[in-house]
N, C-alpha and C positions, 0 to 999 in steps of 0.2 A: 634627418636620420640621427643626429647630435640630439636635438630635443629630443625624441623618442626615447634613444637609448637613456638620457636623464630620466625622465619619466620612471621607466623602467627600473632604475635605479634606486629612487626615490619610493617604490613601492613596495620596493625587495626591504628597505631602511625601515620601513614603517611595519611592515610583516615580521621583521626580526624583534622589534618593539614589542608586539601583539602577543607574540609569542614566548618573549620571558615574562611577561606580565602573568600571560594564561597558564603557565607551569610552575609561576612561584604562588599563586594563590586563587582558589575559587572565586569565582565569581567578579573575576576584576576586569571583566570586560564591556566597552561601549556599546551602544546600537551599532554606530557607525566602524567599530571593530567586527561587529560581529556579520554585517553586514558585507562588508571585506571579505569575510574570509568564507561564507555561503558562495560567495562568486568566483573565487577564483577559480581562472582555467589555466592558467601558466603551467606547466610539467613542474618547473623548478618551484616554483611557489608552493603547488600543491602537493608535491612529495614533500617541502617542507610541513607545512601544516599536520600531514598526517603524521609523518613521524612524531612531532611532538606529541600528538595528541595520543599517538600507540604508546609514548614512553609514559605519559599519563595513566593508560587504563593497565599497562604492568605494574607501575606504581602500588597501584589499589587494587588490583584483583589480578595479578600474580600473571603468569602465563599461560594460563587455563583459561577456558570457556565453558559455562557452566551451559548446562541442556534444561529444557521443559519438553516433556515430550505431548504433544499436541492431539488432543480428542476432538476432532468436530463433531459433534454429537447431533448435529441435523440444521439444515439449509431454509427450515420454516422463520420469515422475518416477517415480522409487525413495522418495518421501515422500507421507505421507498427510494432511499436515496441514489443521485441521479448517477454513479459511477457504481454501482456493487452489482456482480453476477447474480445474487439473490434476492435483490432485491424483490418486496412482494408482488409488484405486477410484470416481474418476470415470468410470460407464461412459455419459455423453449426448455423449462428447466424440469427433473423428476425433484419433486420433494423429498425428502426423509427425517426421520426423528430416530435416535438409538435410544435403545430400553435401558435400564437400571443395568441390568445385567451385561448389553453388550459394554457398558462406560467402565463396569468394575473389572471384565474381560480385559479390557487394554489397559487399566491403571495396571493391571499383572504384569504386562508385558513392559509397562515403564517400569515399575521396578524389577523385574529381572532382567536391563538393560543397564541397571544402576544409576538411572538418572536422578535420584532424588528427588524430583521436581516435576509436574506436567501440569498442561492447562488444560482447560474443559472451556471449549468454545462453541456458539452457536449463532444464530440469528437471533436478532431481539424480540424477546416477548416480554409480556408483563399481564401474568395470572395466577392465580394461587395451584395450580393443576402445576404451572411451569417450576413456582417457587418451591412446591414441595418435591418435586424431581429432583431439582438440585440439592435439595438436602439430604434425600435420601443417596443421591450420590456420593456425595462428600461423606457421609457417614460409614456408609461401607467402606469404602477408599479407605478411608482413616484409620478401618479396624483391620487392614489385609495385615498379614505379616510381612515383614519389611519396612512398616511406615515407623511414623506418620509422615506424608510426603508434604514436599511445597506446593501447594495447590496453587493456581493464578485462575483465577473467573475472567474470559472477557464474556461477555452478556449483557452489555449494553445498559443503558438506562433502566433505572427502577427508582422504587420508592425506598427511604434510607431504610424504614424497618426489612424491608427484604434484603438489601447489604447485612443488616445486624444478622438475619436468623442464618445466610450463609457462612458469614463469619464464624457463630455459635460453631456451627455444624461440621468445620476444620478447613474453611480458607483462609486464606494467609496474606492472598495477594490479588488485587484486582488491576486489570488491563483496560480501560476506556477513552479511547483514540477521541480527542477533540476535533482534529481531523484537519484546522487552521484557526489558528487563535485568532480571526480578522471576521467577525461574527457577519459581516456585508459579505464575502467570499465566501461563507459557509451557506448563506440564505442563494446562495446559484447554483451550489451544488445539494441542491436539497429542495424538497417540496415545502412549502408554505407553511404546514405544519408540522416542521421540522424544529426544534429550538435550539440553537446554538447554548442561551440561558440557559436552558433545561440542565441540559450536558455539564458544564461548566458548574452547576452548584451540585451534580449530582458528583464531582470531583471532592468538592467540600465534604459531604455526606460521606463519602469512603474514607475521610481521613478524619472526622470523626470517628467511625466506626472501628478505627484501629489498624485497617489495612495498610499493606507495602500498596503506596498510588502510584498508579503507571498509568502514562499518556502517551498521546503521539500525533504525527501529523503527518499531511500526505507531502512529497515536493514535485514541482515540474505542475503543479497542475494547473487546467487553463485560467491566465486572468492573476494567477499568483507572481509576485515580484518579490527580488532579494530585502524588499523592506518587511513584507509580508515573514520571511525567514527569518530575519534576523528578529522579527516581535514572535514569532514561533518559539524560541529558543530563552526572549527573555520572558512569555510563557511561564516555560518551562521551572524559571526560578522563583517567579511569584508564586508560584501554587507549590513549589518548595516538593518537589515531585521524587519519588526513590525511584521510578524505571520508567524508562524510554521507548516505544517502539515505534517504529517510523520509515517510511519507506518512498521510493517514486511512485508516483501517479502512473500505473497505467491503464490505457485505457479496456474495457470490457464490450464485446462483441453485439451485445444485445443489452447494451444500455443509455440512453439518452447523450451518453458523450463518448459514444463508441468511436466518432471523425472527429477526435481533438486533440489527435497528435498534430505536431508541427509542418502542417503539410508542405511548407514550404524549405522544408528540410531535411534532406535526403533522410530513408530510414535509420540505417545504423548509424548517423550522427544524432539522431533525435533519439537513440536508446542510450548513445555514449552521452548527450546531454545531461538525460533524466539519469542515467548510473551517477553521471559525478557530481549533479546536486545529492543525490542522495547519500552518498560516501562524504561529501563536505559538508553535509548538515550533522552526520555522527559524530564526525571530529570535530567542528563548531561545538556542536554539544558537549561532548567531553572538554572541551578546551575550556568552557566554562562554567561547567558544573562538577565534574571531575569524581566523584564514586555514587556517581548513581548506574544502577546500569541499563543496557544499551545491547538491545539485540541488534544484530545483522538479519533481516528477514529476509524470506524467502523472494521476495517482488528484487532484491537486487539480484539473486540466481534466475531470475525468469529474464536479466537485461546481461548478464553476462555467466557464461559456466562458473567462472571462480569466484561469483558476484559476492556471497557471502565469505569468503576470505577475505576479500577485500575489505568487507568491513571491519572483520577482526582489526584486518592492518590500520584502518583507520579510527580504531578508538573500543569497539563493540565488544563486548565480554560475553556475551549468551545468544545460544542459539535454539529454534525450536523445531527442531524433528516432528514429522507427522507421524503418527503410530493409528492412525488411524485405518480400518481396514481396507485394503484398495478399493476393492469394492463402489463404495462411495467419494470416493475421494475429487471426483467429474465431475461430481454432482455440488462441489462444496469449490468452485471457482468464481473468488472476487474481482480476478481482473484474465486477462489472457495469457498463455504461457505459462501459467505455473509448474514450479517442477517438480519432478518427484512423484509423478503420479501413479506410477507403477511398481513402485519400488519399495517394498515392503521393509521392515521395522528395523531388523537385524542386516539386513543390507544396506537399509539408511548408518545405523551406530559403523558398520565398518568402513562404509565411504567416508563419514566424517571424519573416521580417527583419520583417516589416510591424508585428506582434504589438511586436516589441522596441522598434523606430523610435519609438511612441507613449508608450512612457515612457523615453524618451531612451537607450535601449539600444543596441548593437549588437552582432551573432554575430563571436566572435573567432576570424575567420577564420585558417585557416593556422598556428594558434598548439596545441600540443596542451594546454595550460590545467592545466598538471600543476599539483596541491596544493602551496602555498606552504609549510604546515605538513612535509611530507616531506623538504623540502630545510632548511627551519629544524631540524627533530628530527633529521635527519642529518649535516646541516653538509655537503651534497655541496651545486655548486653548479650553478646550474638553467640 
């Protein structure tokens, strides 16, 4: 019991270490730091970590959270990958595609929400019928009254010239999930003709292109280890990345790793598992990258009601509201539980004020919340 409590001791000594390192300066941290601190489960250990890491994301982006309000513009994917609701030989699912007109519909309703910001999300294609859509979206967008807003793309892989002509056309910011920097772990979750490569240089290609680059990864998932996380994260700094989004693995009902929860571990410990890798890879992350920023997503609300508060509290500065019409919204599930299904736009904006009000938050209105990290790595000024 004497050795234990040393142990104990000795861990708490080395986390106090980790942690004036990680708040007096970026990027000062080890694998084997960082590795540390994806695993902790201690209560005391890990309220420490977050806090610092929360004292961190005030630092740099105030005590607000910035919004993007979320367009899924249709569930048609050109990828098979072996965890997504959508995936293409998903046949339990209805398909859809929204028009021109329904996307510049709800970019109305993000700005008279004042969010400044919204994404246009969809399934991956890649064809010129797809690529001109999206221009034509962006364009209008850009011209509503109100703008010009922070647009973020995620849409997957493409060719750099089709990054360029979105860009042209008035985005700002693109989202493309690596999904686990561990290219052998990527090739199990994925069909054969999947490229991890692909992925990974088409990160290169968006930051030529001029974009805010934002990545992310999945945690908890099957076969992934805290070494796996901690090269997740140093990642993160070699591709010298402006926005983070990341979340737990969970699993989807009708997709090849629908039985890869922890069977052998009661359920609510295997969700409070996957919750607090996911909350300790935000604060991991801010701890050693420190003004990029870092949504809390909605897959931590699908493992706990307060899931995305808690991310705030552990590091997260942005969050992304669905504004998309409910309608579809069933129809556009990457894993199981998601929340918010029914709950339309302006009900979303008031639950969040309320959500953020309780741990002294606020929605940064009116502000597009762009990555502090993008304008420091380019020296343009914000």
């Amino acid at each position: 019991m004497v050795e234990y409590a040393g142990k104990m001791a000795d861990n708490s000594t080395r986390l106090d270490e980790i942690l004036r390192r990680a708040t007096a300066e970026p990027r000062a941290l080890s694998h084997d730091d960082l590795k540390l601190l994806v695993s902790l489960t201690d209560e005391g250990e890990v309220k420490a970590m977050r806090d610092a890491a929360y004292e961190l994301k005030v630092r740099h982006c105030g005590k607000v959270v910035s919004m993007r309000g979320i367009i899924e513009m249709g569930n048609v994917c050109s990828k098979d990958c072996h965890y997504c609701g959508i995936r293409k030989s998903n046949p339990c699912i209805e398909r859809y595609s929204l028009s021109v007109d329904d996307v510049v519909r709800l970019a109305k309703i993000d700005i008279a929400e004042r969010y400044a910001s919204l994404v246009l999300q969809s399934g991956e294609i890649e064809s010129e019928a797809h690529t001109s859509f999206i221009e034509e979206c962006l364009r209008r967008i850009q011209s509503l009254p109100g703008g010009p807003l922070g647009i973020t793309l995620s849409l997957g892989e493409q060719e750099e010239s089709v990054y360029a002509r979105w860009k042209a056309a008035g985005a700002s910011r693109y989202l493309l999930r690596i999904e686990t920097s561990n290219p052998k772990l990527y090739a199990k979750l994925h069909p054969a003709d999947h490229s991890w490569a692909r992925r990974d240089e088409c990160l290169d290609a968006l930051r030529r292109c001029g974009y805010q680059v934002g990545t992310g990864v999945m945690s908890a998932l099957p076969g992934q280890t805290t070494d796996d996380l901690a090269s997740d994260i140093e990642y993160f700094a070699r591709k010298d990345v402006d926005m983070i989004g990341m979340g737990p693995f969970i699993p989807h009902h009708d997709t090849p790793l629908a039985d890869s929860a922890d069977t052998g571990t009661p359920k609510d410990a295997d969700r409070r598992r996957r919750l607090r890798l996911g909350l300790n890879m935000i604060s991991a992350t801010r701890l050693h990258l420190h003004d990029v920023n870092i949504a809390a997503t909605t897959a931590l609300q699908a493992l706990a009601d307060d899931g995305r508060e808690q991310g705030v509290l552990a590091g997260a500065n942005v969050m992304m509201p669905n504004i998309t019409d409910t309608a579809y919204r069933r129809k556009y599930q990457l894993y199981d539980g998601k929340p918010c299904l029914d709950e339309n736009s302006l009900a979303c904006r008031f639950c969040l004020e309320r959500r953020l009000a309780a741990i002294g938050e606020k929605i940064n209105y009116s502000k597009r919340g762009d990555s502090a990290h993008f304008f420091s790595r380019t020296g343009r000024p914000e």
